[in-house]
N, C-alpha and C positions, 0 to 999 in steps of 0.2 A: 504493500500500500504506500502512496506517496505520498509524503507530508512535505509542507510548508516548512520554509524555515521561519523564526520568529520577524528576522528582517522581512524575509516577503509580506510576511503577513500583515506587519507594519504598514510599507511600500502601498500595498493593497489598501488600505484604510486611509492615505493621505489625498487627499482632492488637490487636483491642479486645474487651475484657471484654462480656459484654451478660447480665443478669441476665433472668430470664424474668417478672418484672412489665415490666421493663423491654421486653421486648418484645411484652408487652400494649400496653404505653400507644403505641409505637410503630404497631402493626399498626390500634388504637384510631381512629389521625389519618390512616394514609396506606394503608392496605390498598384495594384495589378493595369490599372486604366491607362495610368502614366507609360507601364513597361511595353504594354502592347501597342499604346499610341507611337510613341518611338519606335519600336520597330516595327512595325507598319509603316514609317517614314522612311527608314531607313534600306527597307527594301524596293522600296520606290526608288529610293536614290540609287541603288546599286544595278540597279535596272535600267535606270538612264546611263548612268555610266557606262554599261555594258552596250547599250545603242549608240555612246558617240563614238566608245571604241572600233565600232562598225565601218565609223568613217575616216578612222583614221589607217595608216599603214600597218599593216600585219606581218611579222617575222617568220620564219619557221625553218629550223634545222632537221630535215628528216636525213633517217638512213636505216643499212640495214648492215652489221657488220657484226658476224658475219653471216651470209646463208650456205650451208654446208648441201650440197645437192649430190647423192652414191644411188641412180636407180639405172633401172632399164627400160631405151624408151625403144617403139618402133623404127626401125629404118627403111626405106624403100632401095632396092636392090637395081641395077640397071634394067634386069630382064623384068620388074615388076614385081619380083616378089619383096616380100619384108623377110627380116630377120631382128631381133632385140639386140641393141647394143647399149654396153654399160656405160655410163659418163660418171665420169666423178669429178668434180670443179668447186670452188670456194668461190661465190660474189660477196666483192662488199658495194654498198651503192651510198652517195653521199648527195643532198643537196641544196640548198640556200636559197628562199625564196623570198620578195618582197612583193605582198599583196595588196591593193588598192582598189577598195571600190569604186565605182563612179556614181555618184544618187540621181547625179541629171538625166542620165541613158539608162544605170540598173544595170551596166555592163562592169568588168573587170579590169585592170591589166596588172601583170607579176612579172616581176625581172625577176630572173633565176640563174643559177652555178648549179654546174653537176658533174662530178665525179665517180665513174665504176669501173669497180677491177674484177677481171677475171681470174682464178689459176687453174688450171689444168692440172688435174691430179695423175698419179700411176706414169707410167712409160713415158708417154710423151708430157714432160711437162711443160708448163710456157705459162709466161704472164703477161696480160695486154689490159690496155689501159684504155677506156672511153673517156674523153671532155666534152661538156659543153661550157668554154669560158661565161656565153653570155647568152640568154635568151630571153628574147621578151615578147612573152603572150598579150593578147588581146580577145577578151570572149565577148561577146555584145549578143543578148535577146533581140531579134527584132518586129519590132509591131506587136508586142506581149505587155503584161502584165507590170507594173515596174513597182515591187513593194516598197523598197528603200527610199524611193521618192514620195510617196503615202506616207510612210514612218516617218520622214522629216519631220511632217507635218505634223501628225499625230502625238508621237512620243515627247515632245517639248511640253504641249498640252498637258500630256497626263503627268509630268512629272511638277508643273506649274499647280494641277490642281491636288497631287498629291499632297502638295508644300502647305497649299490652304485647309486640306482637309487635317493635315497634322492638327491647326491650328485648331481647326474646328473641332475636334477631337480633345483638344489641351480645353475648349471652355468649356466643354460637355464635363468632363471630369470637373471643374468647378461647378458647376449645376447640379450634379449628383451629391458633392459634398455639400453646397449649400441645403438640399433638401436632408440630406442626413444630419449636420448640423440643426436642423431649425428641428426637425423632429427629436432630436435630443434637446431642445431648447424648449420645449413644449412640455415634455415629457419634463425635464428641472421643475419646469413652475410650477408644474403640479405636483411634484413635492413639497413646495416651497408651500403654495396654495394650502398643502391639506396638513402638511405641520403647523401653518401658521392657523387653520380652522380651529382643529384639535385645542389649540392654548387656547385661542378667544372662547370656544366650546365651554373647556374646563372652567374655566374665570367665569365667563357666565353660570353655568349649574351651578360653582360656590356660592356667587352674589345671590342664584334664585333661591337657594337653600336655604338662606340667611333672611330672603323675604318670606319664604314659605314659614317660617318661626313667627314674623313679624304677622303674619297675614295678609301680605302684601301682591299675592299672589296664588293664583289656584295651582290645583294640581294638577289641570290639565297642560298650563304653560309650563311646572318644572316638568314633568314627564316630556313634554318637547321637547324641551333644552338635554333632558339626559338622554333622548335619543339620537338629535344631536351630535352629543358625545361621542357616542358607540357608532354612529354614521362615519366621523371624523377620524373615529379611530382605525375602524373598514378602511376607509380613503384611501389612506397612508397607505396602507399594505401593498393595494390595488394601486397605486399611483411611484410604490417603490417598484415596483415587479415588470412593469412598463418601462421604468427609466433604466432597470439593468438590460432589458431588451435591446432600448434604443440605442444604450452606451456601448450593448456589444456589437450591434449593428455598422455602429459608428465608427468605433475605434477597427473591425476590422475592415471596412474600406479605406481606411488610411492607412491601416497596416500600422497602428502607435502600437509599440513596441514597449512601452516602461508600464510598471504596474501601479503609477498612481491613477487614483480615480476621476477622468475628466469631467470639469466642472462649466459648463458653457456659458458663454458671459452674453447679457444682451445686448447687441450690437447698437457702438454707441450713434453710429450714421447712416441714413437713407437714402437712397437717393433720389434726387432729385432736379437732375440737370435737364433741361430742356433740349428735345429732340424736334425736330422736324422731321416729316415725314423722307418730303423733297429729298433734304439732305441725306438721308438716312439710304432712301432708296441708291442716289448716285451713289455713294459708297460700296453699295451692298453689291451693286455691275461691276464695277472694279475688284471686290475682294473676294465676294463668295465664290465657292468653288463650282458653285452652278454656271457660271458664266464659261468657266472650261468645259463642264462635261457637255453643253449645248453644244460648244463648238467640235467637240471630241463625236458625238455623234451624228453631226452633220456630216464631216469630212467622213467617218468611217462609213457611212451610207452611200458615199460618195464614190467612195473607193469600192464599193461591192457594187456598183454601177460601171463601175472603169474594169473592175476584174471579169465582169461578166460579159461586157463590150470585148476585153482583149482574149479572151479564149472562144469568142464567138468567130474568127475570120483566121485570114491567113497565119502562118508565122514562121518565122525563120531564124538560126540563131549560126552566129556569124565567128568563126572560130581562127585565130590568126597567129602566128609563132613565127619568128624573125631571129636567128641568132648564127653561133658558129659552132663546128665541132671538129671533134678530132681522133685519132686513134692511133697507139703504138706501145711496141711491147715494156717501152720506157714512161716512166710519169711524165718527165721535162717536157721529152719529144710529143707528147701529146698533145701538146700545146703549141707547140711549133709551128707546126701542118696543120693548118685548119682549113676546112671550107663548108661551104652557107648553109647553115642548116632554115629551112623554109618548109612549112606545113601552113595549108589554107584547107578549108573546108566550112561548107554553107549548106546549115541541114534546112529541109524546110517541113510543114506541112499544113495540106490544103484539105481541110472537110470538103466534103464532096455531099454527104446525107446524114443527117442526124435527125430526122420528124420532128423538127423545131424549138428541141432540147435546148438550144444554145438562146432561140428567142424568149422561149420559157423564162431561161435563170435570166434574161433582161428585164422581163417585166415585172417577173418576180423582186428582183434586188430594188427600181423603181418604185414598186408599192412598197416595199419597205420603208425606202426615202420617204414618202407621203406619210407614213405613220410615224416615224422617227419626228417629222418636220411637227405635225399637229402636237404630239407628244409634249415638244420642247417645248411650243406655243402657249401649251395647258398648263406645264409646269414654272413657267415662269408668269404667267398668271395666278398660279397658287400661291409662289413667292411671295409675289406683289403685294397678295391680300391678306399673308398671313404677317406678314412684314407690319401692313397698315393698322392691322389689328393689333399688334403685340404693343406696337406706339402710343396707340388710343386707351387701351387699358395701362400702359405704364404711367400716362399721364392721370388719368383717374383715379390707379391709385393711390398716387402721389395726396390727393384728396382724401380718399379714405383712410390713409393714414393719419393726417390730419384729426380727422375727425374721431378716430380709434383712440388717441393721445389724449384726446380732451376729454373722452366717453370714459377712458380710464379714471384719472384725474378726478372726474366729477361723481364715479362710481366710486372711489377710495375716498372721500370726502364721505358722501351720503352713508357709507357702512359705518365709519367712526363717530359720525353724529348720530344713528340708528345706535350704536352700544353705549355713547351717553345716556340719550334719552329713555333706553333701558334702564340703566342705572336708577336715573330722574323718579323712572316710575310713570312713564308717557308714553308708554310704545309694548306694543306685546310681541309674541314672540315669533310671530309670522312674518310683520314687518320684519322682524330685524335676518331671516333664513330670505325675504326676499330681497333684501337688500346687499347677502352675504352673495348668492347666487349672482346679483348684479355684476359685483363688482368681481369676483371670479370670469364670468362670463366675457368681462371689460378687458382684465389682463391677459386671457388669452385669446381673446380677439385681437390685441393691439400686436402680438407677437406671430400672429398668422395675418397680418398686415405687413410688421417688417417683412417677413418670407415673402410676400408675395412681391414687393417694391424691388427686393433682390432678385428674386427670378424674373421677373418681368424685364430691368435692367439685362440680366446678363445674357437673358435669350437676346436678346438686342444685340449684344455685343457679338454673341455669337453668329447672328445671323450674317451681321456687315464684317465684324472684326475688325474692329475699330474702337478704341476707348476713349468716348465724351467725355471723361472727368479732366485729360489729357489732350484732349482733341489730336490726337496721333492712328497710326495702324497700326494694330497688333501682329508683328514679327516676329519672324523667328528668332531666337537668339544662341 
């Protein structure tokens, strides 16, 4: 069985303050949200990388050293017949290429070096040397398909809207911890709420007790007030049993690590900077990551219109090798003597009949474009409106907070004059459970107003990603 040590147990019983930036910046470094939001970023990045390296020049050292070849192959004989003859020989093959794509045509060219040796095993043996000092291919598609040229386009795209979706991602995790913050925030006050009942409860029974002697009071109001009690004392139970929920809730999306007990503080600012819509909109063309994927699925519908076009007709692909070569039973001398080495070849091919397959995937890729094109249309419609919405109610309830603040205020007043005028001997004991409810009701209303002023704000931020407090864009850093 595992025990605690005394320190833990300690550790465990000591409450620490934790403000709610505060446990942004936490949830920021150690959340699971944080780990996979970066690398979901980072896999994006490495993927673009992997596309530029595409366009840039390609190395490559192949060979083969050595190949040991001891069989028996066919030979054809003067008069026609065969006989098996044994060969035994060692190659080794060498060769240095430099590859370059082209995005504009989707063709190639590779300068190349190459060196193979043969030896001649058994009786006759002998060593001869192939070179090719210099050869430079040229391979070209033509009238095809060209993806490289598509991928320019595209791949920038996705890795522009990868970079905003990081972002978008980084304020998502703020919005999860704000709501797990404020429900542990909720969850406090109502401990707060039902220990501080409980005492006013107790204090009252004593006081009625003391009138109930005097006869200042029937038995129906102390038997309220000691129900009361025993309500208050319930409360507690039921309002602690919640807040370990919320706190373990809490503490394991941010992944807190120490064993003090967090204590959530009510945030001491709201906000309330003024937005414009206008503005808010233009930002949000610029920043949101919708603006890439619109584009990213325009172009690729585009491209499955082009791909469908280029494998519907003729094609031909155009293959060209220009260099020198050489051969002798010396390494040196093989370099010596050289003469041209030249390979051309032009493959083509021409459909002749296909029962309209090739028209088919055209019109098909086409109505795709049409649904891609509506699609974007409707979603950034949705944008638009859920944008104008988020605005309209952050301003409002910039109001209802207001209003929450003073309803508190004016509810903590009326209860502490309601437990005088108890005292007095002017108020019975209904008023004063309606006015405890009041002002319960008050304080966590005003706290499910702050929440809401903060999410309201930060979906906002999230949408454009851009911080009003700063008037700046939120970047990467």
């Amino acid at each position: 069985m595992f025990l605690l040590s005394p320190a833990v147990l300690s550790a465990q019983e000591m409450e620490k303050n934790i403000t709610v930036d505060e446990a942004i910046s936490i949830a920021m470094e150690q959340s699971i949200d944080a780990m996979f939001a970066k690398n979901n970023y980072l896999i994006s990045y490495w993927q673009f990388r992997n596309f530029k390296a595409e366009l840039l020049p390609s190395v490559f050292l192949d060979g083969t050293i050595p190949s040991l070849n001891r069989a028996l192959y066919p030979h054809q004989l003067e008069d026609g017949s065969y006989k098996f003859v044994r060969t035994s020989t060692i190659q080794e093959n060498l060769s240095l290429s430099i590859n370059q794509n082209i995005p504009l045509t989707g063709g190639q060219v590779s300068v190349q070096s190459q060196l193979q040796r043969i030896d001649q095993l058994g009786d006759n043996k002998y060593t001869s040397y192939l070179s090719v000092p210099l050869s430079v291919t040229f391979s070209q598609p033509l009238i095809t398909y060209n993806s490289l040229k598509w991928a320019k386009k595209i791949e920038p795209e996705h890795y522009e809207k990868a970079q905003k979706q990081y972002l978008i991602d980084v304020e998502n995790i703020k919005i999860k911890t704000i709501n797990y913050y404020f429900d542990l925030l909720v969850a406090s006050v109502n401990v707060d709420i039902s220990n501080q009942n409980l005492k006013n409860a107790t204090t009252l029974h004593e006081i009625a007790i003391g009138k109930k002697k005097l006869g200042l009071i029937s038995d129906n109001d102390l038997y309220q007030l000691e129900l009361n009690m025993l309500n208050a004392s319930s409360a507690i139970i039921v309002a602690k049993q919640n807040y370990q929920k919320k706190l373990l809730a809490f503490s394991n999306y941010i992944r807190y690590k120490d064993f003090y007990k967090l204590k959530p503080v009510i945030p001491h600012k709201c906000y309330n900077t003024s937005i414009s819509f206008e503005q808010a909109y233009d930002i949000a063309k610029r920043n949101n990551p919708l603006s890439n994927s619109v584009k990213i699925q325009l172009i690729e519908a585009q491209r499955d219109i082009s791909q469908a076009k280029a494998s519907r007709g003729f094609k031909a692909d155009l293959y060209v090798s220009l260099g020198f070569t050489g051969s002798n039973t010396k390494l040196v001398d093989s370099y010596k003597i050289l003469s041209n080495r030249q390979i051309v070849s032009l493959g083509i091919r021409i459909p002749i009949l296909d029962w309209g397959k090739s028209k088919g995937n055209i019109k098909i890729a086409e109505s795709q474009y049409n649904i891609v094109k509506e699609t974007v249309e409707q979603n950034q419609i949705d944008f638009e409106q859920n944008l104008f919405q988020y605005i309209n109610e952050y301003h409002d309830q910039n109001k209802l907070l207001e209003i929450a603040q003073h309803a508190d205020s004016i509810a903590g007043l009326r209860y502490e004059t309601s437990i005088k005028t108890f005292i007095m001997g002017q108020i019975n004991v209904l008023d004063i459970n309606s006015a405890q409810i009041e002002r319960d009701n008050a304080k966590r209303q005003l706290i499910n107003e702050m929440y809401s002023s903060w999410i309201y704000y930060y979906r906002i931020r999230q949408l454009t990603l851009f911080d009003f407090e700063n008037n700046t864009d939120i970047n990467l850093k």
